[in-house]
N, CA, C and O atoms as a GROMACS GRO file, in nm:
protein
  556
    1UNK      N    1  -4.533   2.738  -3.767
    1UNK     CA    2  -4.473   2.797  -3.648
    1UNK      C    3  -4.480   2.949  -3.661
    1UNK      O    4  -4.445   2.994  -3.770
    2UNK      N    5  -4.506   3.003  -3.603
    2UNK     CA    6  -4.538   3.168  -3.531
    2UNK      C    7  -4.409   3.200  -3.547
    2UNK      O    8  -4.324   3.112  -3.532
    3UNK      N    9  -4.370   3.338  -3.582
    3UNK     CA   10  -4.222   3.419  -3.555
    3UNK      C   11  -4.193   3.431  -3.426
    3UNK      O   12  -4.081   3.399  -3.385
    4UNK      N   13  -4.263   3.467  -3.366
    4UNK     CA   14  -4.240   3.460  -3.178
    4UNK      C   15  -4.192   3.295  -3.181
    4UNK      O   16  -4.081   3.256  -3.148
    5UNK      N   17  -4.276   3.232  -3.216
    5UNK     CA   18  -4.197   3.053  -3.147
    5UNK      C   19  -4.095   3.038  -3.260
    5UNK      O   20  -4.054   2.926  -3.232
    6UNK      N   21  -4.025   3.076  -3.370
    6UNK     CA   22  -3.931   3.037  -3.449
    6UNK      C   23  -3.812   3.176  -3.344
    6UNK      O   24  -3.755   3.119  -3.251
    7UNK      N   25  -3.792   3.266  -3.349
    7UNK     CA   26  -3.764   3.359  -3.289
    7UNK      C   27  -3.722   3.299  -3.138
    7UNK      O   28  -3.605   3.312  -3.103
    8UNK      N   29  -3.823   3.231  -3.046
    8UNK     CA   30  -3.766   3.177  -2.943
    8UNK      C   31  -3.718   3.052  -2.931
    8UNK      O   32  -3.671   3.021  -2.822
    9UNK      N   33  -3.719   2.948  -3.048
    9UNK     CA   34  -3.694   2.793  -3.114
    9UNK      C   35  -3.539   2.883  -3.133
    9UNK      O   36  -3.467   2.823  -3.053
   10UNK      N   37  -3.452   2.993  -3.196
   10UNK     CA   38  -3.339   3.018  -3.235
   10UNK      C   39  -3.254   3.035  -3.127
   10UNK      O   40  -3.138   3.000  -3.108
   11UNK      N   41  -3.383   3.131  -3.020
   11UNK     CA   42  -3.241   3.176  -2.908
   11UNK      C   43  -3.211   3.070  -2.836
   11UNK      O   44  -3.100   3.076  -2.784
   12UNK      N   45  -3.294   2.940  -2.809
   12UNK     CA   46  -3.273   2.831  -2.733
   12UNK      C   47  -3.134   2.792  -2.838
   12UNK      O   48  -3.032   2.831  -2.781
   13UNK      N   49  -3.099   2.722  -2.985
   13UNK     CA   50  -2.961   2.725  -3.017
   13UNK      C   51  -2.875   2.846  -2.982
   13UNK      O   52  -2.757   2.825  -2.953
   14UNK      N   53  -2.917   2.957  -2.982
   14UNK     CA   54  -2.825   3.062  -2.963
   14UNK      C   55  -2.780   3.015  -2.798
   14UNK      O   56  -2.658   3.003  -2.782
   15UNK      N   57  -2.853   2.993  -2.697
   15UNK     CA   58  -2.804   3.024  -2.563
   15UNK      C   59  -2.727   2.884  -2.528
   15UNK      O   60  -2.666   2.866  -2.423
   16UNK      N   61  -2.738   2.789  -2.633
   16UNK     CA   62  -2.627   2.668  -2.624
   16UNK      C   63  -2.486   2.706  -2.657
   16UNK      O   64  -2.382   2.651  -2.622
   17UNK      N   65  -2.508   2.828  -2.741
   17UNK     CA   66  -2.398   2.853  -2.776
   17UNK      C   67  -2.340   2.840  -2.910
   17UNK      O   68  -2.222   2.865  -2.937
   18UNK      N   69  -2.415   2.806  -2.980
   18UNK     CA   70  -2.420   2.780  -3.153
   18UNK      C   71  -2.380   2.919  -3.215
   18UNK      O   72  -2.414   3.015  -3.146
   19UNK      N   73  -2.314   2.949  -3.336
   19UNK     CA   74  -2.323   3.054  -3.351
   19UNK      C   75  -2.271   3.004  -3.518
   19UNK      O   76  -2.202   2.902  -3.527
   20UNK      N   77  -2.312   3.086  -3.652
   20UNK     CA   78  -2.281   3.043  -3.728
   20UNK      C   79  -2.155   3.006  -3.785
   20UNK      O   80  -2.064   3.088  -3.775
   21UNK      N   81  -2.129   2.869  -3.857
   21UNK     CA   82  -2.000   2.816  -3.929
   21UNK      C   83  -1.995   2.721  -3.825
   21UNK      O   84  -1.998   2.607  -3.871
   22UNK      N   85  -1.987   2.726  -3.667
   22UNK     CA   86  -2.016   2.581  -3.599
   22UNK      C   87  -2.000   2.431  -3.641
   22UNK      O   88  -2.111   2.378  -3.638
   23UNK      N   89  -1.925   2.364  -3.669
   23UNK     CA   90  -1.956   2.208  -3.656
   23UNK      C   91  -2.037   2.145  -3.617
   23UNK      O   92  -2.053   2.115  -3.735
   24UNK      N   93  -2.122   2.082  -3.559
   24UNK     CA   94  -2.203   2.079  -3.416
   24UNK      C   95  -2.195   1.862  -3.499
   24UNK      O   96  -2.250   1.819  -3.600
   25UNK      N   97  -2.112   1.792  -3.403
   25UNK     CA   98  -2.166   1.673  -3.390
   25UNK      C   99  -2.277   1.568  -3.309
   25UNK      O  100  -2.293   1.552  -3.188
   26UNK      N  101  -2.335   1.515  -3.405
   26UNK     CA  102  -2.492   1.456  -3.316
   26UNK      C  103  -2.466   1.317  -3.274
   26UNK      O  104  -2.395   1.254  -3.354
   27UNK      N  105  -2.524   1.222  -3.117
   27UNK     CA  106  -2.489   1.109  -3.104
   27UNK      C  107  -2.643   1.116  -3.067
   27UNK      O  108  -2.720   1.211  -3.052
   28UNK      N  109  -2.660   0.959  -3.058
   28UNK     CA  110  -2.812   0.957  -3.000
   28UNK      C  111  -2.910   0.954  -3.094
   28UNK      O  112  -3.014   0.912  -3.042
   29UNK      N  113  -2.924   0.982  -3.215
   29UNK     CA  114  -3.023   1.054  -3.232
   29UNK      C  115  -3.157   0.934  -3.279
   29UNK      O  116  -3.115   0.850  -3.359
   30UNK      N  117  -3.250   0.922  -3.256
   30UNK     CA  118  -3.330   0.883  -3.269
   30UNK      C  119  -3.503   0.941  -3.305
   30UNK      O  120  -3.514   1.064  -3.312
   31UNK      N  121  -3.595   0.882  -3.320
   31UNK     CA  122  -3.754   0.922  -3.382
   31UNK      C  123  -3.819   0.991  -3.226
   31UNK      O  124  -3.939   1.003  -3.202
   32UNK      N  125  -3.710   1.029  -3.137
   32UNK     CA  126  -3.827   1.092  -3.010
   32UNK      C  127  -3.754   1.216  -2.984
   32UNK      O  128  -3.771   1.263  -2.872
   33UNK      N  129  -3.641   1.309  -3.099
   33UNK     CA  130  -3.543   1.374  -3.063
   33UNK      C  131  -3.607   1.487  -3.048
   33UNK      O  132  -3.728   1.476  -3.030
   34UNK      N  133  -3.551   1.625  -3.052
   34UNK     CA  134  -3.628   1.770  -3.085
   34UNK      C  135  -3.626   1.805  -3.227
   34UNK      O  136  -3.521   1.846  -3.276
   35UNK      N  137  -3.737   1.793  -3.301
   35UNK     CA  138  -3.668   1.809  -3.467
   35UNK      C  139  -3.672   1.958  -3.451
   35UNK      O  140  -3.577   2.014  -3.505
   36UNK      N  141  -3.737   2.018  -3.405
   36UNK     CA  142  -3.737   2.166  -3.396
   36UNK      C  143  -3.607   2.237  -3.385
   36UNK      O  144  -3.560   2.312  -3.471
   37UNK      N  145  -3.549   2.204  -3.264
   37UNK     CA  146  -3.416   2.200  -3.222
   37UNK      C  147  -3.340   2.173  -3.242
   37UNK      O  148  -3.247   2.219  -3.175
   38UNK      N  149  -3.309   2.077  -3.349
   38UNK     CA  150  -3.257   2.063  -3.459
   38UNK      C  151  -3.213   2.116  -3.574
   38UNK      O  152  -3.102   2.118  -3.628
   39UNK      N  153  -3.352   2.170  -3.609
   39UNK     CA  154  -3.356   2.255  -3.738
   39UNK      C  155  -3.317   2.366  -3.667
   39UNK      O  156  -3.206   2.382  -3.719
   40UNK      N  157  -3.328   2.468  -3.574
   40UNK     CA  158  -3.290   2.582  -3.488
   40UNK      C  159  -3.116   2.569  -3.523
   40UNK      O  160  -3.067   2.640  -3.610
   41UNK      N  161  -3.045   2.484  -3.455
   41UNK     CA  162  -2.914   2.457  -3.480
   41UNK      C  163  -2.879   2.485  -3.591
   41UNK      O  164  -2.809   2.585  -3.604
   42UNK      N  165  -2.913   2.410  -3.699
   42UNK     CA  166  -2.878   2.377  -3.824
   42UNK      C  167  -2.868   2.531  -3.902
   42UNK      O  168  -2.774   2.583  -3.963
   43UNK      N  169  -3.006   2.580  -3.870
   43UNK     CA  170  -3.065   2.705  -3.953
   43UNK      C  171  -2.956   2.844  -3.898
   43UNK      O  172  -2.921   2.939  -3.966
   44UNK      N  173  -2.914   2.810  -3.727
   44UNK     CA  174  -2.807   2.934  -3.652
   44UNK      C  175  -2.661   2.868  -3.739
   44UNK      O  176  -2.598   2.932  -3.822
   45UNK      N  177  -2.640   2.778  -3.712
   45UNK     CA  178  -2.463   2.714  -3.742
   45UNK      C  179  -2.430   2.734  -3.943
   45UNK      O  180  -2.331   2.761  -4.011
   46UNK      N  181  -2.583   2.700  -3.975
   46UNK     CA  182  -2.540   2.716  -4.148
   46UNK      C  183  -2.491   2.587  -4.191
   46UNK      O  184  -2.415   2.584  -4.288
   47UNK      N  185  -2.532   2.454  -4.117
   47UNK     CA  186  -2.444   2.307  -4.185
   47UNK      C  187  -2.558   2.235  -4.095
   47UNK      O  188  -2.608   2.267  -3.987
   48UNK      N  189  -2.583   2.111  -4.194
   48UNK     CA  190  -2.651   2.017  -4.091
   48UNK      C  191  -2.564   1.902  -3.990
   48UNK      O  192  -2.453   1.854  -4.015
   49UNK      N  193  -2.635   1.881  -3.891
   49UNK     CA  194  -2.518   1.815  -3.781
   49UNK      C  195  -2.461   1.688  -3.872
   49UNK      O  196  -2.508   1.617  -3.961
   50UNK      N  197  -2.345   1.698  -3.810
   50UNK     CA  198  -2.272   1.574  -3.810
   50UNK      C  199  -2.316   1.421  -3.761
   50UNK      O  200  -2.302   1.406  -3.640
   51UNK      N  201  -2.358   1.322  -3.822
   51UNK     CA  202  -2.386   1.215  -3.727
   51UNK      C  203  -2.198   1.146  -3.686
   51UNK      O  204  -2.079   1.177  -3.694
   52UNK      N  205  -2.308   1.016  -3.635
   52UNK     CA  206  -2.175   0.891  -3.510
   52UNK      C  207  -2.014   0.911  -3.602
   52UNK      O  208  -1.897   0.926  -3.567
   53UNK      N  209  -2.096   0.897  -3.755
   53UNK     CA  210  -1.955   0.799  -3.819
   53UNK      C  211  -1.866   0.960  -3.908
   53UNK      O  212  -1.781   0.921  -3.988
   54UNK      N  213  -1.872   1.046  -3.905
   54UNK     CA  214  -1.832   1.139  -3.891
   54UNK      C  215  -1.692   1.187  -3.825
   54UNK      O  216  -1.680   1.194  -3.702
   55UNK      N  217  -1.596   1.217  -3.907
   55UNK     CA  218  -1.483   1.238  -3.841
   55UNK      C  219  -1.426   1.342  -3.826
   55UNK      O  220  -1.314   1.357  -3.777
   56UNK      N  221  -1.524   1.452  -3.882
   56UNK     CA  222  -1.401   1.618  -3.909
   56UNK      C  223  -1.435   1.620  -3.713
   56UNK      O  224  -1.504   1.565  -3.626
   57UNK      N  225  -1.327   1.729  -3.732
   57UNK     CA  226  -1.309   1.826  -3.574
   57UNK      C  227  -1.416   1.944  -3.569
   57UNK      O  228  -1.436   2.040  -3.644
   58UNK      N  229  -1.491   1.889  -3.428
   58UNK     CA  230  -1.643   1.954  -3.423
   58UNK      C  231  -1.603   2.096  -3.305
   58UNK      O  232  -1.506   2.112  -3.232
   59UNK      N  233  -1.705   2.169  -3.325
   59UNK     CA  234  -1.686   2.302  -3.197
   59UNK      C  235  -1.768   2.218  -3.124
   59UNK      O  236  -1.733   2.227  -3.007
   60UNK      N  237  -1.888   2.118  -3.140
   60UNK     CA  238  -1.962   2.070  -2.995
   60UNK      C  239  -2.044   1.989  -3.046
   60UNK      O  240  -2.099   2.002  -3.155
   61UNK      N  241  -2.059   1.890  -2.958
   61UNK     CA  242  -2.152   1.788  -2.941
   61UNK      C  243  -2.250   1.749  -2.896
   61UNK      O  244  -2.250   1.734  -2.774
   62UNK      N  245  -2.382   1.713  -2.973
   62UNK     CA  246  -2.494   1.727  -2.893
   62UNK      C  247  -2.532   1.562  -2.851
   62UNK      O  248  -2.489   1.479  -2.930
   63UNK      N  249  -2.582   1.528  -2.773
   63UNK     CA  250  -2.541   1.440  -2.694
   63UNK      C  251  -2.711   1.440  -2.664
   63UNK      O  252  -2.759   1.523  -2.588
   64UNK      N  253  -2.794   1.338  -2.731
   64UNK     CA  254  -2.972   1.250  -2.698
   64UNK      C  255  -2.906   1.163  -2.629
   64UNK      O  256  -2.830   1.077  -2.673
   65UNK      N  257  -2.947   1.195  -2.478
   65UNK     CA  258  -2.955   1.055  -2.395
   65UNK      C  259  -2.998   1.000  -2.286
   65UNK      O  260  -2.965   1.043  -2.175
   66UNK      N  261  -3.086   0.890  -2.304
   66UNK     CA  262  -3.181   0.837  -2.247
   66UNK      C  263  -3.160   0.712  -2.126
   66UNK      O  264  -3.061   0.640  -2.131
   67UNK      N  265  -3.246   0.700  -2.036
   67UNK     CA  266  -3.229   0.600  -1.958
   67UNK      C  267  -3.201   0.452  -2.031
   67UNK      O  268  -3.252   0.432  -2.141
   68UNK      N  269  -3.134   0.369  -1.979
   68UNK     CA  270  -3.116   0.254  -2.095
   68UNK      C  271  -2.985   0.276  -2.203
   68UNK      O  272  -2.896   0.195  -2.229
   69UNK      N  273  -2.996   0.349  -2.232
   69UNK     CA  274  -2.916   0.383  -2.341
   69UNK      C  275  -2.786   0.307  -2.344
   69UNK      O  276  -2.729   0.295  -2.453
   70UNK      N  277  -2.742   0.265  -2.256
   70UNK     CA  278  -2.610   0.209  -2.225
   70UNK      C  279  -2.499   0.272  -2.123
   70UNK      O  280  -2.533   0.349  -2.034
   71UNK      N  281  -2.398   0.243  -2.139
   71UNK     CA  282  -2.289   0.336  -1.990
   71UNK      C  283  -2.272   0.470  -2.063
   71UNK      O  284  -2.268   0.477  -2.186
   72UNK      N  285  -2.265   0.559  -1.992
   72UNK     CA  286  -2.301   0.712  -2.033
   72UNK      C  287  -2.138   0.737  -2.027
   72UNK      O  288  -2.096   0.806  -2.120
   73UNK      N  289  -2.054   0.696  -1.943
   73UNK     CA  290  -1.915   0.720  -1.931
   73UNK      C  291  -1.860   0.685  -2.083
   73UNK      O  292  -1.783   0.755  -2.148
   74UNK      N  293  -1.910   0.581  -2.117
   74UNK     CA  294  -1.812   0.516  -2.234
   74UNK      C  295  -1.860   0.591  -2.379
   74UNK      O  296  -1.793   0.600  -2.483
   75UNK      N  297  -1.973   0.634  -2.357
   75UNK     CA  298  -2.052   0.734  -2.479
   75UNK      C  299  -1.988   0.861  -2.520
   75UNK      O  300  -1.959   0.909  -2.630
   76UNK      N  301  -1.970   0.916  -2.350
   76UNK     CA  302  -1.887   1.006  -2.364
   76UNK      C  303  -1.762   1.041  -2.353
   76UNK      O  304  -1.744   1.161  -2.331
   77UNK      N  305  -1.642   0.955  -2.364
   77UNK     CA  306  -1.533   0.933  -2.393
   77UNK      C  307  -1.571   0.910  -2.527
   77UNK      O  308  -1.474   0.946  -2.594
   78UNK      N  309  -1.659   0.869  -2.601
   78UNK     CA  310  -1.642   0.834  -2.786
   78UNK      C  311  -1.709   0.971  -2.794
   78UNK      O  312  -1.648   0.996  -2.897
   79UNK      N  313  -1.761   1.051  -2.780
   79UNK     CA  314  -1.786   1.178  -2.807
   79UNK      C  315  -1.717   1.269  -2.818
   79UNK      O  316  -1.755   1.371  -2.876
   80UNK      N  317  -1.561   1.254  -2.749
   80UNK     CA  318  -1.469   1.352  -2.741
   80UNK      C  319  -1.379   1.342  -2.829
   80UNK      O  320  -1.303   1.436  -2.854
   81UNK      N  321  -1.373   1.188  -2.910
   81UNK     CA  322  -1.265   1.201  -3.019
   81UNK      C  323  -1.268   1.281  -3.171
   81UNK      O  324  -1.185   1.298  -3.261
   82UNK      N  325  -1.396   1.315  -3.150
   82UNK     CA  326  -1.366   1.432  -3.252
   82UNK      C  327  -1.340   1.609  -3.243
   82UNK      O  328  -1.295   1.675  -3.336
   83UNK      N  329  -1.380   1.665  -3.111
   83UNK     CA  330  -1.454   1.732  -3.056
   83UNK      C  331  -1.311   1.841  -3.056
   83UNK      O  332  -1.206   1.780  -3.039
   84UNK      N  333  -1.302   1.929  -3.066
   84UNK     CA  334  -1.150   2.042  -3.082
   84UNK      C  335  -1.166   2.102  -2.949
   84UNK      O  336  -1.270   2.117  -2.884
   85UNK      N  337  -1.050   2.132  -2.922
   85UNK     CA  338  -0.988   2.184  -2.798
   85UNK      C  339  -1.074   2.269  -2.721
   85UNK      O  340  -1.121   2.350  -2.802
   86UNK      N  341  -1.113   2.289  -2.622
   86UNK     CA  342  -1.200   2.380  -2.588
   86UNK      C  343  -1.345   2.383  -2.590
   86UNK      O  344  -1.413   2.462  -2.526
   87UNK      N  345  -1.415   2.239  -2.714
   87UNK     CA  346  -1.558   2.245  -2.729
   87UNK      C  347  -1.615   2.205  -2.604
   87UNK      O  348  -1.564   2.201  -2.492
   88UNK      N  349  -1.748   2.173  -2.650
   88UNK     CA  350  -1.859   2.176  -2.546
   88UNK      C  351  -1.964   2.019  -2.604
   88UNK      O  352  -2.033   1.977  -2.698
   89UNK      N  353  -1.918   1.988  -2.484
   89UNK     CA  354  -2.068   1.851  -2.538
   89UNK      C  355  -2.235   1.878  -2.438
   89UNK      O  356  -2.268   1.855  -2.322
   90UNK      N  357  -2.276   1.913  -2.508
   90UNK     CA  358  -2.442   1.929  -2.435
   90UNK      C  359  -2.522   1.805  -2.454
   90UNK      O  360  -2.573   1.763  -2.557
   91UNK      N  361  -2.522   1.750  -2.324
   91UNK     CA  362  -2.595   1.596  -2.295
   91UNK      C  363  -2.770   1.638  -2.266
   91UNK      O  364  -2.826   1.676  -2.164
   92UNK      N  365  -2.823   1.612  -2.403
   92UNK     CA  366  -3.002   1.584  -2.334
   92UNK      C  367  -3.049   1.508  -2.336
   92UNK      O  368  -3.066   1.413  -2.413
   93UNK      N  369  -3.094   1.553  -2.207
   93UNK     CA  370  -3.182   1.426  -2.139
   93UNK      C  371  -3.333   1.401  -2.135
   93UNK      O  372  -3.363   1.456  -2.029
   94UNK      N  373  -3.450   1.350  -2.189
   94UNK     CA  374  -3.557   1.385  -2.132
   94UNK      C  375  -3.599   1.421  -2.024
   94UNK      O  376  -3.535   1.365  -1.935
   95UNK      N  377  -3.680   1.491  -1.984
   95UNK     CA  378  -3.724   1.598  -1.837
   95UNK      C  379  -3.787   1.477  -1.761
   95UNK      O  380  -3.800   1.359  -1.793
   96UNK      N  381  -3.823   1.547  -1.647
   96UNK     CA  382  -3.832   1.412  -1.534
   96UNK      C  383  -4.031   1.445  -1.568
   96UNK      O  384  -4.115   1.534  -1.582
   97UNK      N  385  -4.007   1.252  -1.564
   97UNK     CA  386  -4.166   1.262  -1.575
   97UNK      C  387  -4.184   1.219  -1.730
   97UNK      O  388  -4.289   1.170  -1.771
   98UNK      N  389  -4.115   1.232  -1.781
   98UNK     CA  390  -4.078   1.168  -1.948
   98UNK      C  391  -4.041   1.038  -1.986
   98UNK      O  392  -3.938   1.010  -1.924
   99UNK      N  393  -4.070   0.963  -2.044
   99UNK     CA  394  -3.994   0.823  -2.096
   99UNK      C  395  -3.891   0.874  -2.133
   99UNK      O  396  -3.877   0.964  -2.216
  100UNK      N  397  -3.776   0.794  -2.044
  100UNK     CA  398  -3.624   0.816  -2.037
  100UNK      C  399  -3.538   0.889  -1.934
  100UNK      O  400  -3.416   0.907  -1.926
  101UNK      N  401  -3.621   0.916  -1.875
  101UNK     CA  402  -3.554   1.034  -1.791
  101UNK      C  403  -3.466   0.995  -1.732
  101UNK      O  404  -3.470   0.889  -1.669
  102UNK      N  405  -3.348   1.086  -1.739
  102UNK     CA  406  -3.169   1.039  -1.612
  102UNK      C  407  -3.151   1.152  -1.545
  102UNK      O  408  -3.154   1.272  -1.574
  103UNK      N  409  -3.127   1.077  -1.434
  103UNK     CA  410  -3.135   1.174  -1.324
  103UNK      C  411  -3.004   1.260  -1.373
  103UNK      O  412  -2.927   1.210  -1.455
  104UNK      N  413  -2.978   1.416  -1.312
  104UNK     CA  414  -2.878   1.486  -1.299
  104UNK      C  415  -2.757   1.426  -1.210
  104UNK      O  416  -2.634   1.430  -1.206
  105UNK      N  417  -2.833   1.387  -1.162
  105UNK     CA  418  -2.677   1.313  -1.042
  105UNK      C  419  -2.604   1.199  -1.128
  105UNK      O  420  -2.485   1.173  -1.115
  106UNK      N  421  -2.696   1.130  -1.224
  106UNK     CA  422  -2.625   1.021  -1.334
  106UNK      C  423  -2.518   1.109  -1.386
  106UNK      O  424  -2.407   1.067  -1.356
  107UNK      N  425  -2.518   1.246  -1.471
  107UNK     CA  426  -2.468   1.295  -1.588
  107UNK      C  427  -2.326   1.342  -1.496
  107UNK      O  428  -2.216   1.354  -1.550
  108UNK      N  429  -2.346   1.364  -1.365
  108UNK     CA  430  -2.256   1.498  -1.279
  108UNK      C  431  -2.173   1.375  -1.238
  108UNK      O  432  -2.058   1.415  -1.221
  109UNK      N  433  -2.183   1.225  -1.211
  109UNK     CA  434  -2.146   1.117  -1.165
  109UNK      C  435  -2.050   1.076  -1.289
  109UNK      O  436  -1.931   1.051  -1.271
  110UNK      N  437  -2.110   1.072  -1.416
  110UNK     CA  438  -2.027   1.033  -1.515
  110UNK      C  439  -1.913   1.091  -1.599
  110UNK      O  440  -1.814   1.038  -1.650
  111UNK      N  441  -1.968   1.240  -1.596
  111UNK     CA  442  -1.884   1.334  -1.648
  111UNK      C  443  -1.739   1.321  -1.627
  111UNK      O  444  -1.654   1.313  -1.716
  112UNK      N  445  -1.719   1.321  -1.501
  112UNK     CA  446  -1.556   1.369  -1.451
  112UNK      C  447  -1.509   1.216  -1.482
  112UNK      O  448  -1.400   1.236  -1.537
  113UNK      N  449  -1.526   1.093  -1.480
  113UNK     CA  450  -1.483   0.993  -1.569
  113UNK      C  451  -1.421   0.962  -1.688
  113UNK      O  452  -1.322   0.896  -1.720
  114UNK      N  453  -1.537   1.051  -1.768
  114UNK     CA  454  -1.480   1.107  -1.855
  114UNK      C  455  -1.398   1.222  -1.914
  114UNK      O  456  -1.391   1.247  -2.034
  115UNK      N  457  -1.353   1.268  -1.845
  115UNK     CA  458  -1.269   1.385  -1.831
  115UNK      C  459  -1.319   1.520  -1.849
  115UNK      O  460  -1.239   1.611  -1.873
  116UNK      N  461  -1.467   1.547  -1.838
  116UNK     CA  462  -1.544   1.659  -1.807
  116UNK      C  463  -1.584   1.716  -1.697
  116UNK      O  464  -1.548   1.668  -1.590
  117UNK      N  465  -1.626   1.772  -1.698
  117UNK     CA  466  -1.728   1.845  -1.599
  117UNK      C  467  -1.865   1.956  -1.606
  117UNK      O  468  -1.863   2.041  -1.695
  118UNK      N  469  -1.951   1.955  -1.536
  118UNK     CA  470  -2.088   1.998  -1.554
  118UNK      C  471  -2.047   2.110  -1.520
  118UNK      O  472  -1.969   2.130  -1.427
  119UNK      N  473  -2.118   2.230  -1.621
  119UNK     CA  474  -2.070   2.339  -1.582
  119UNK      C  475  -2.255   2.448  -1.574
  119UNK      O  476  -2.274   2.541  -1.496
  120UNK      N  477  -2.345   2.401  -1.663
  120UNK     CA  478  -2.508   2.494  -1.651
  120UNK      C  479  -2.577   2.362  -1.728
  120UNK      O  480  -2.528   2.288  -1.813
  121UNK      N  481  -2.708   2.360  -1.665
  121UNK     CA  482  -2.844   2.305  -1.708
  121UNK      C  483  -2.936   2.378  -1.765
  121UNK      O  484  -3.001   2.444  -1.685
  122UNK      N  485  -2.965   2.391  -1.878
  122UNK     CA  486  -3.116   2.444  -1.925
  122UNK      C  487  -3.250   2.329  -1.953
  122UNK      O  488  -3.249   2.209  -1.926
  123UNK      N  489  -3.329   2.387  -1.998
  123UNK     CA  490  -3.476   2.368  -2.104
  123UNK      C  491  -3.440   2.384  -2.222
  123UNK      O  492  -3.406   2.491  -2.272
  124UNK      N  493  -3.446   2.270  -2.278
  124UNK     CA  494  -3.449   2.339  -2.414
  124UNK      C  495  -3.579   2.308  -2.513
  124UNK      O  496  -3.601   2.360  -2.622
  125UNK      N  497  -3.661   2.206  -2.440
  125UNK     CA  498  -3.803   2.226  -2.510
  125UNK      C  499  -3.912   2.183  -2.416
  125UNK      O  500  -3.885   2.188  -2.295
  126UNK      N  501  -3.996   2.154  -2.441
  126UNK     CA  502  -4.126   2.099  -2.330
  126UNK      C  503  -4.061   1.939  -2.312
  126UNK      O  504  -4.092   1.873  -2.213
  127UNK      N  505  -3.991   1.896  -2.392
  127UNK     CA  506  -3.962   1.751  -2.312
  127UNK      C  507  -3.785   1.735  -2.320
  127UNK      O  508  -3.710   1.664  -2.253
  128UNK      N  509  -3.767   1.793  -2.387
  128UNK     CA  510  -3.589   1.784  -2.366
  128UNK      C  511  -3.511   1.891  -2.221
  128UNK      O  512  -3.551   2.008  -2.212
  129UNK      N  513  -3.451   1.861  -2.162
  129UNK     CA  514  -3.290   1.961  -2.089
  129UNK      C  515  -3.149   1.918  -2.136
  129UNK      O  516  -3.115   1.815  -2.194
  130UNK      N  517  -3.079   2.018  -2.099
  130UNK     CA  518  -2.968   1.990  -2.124
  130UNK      C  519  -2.863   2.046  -2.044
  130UNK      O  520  -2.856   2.140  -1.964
  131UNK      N  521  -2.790   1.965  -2.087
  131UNK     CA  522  -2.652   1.981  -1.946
  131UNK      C  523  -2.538   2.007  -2.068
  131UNK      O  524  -2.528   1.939  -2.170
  132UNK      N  525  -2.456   2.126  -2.031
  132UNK     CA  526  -2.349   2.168  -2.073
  132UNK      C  527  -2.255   2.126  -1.990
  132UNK      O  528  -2.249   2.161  -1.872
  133UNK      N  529  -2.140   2.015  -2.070
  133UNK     CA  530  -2.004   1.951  -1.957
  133UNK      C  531  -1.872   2.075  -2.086
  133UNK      O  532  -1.904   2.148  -2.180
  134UNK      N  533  -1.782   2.055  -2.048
  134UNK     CA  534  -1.663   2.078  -2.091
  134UNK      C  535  -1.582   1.964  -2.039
  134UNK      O  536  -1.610   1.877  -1.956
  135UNK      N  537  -1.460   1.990  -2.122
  135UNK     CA  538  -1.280   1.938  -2.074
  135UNK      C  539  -1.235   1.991  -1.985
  135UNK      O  540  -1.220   2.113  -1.969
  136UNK      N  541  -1.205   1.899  -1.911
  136UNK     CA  542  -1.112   1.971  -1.739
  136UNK      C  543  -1.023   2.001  -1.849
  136UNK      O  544  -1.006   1.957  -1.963
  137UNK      N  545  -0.947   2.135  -1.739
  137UNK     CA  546  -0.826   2.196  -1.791
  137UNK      C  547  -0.690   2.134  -1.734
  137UNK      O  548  -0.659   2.186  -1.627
  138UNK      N  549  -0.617   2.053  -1.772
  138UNK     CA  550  -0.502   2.003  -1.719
  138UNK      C  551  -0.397   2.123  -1.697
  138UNK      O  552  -0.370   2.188  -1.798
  139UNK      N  553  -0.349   2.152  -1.605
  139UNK     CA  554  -0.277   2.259  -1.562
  139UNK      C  555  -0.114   2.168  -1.500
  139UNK      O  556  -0.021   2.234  -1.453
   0.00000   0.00000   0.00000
């Protein structure tokens, strides 16, 4: 990898919001993930992700998820029981036109179910996006 593509492989974790000492818990993960993007995380936060069975209290959750996969509501209600006050779960999805692809209206449909909400969409590689939800704020 080129310093320009490791250099722009970092700011894609940086603009998720990673920043070092991070927690970052992983669901999903499977042999079609971003290993790049991965290692980007790992290499900004300073710890490798957390997998499923994992129990410390995470700053955020990264969230592989695919058409099929199962109910996206119930995934993400088990995503939040570790997740500390204030984190961030970033749901990716493969891009449209990809094996797997879920529509945006799936993720924006399921979210508030689960007691989130969609707040920005990026790119984060030639076949991954991602959707940044948060915790509604109970007032």
């Amino acid at each position: 990898m080129s310093e320009a593509d490791a250099a722009t492989s970092v700011n894609v974790a940086e603009k998720l919001g990673f920043k070092d000492g991070d927690l970052i818990q992983e669901f999903g993960y499977d042999d079609d993930v971003d290993f790049d993007l991965r290692d980007d995380i790992e290499d900004l936060t300073g710890s490798e992700l957390l997998d499923e069975d994992d129990h410390d209290v995470v700053d955020a959750v990264i969230f592989w998820w695919r058409d099929g996969d199962g109910d996206l509501v119930d995934a993400l209600v088990d995503s939040l029981t570790t997740l500390t006050e204030g984190g961030v779960v970033w749901v990716l999805t493969p891009k449209s036109g990809r094996p797997g692809y879920v529509s945006p209206s799936d993720i924006q449909d399921a979210a508030p179910t689960a007691g989130l909400h969609c707040t920005t969409s990026a790119g984060v590689s030639k076949d991954w996006s991602a959707t940044r939800l948060v915790t509604r704020k109970n007032k």
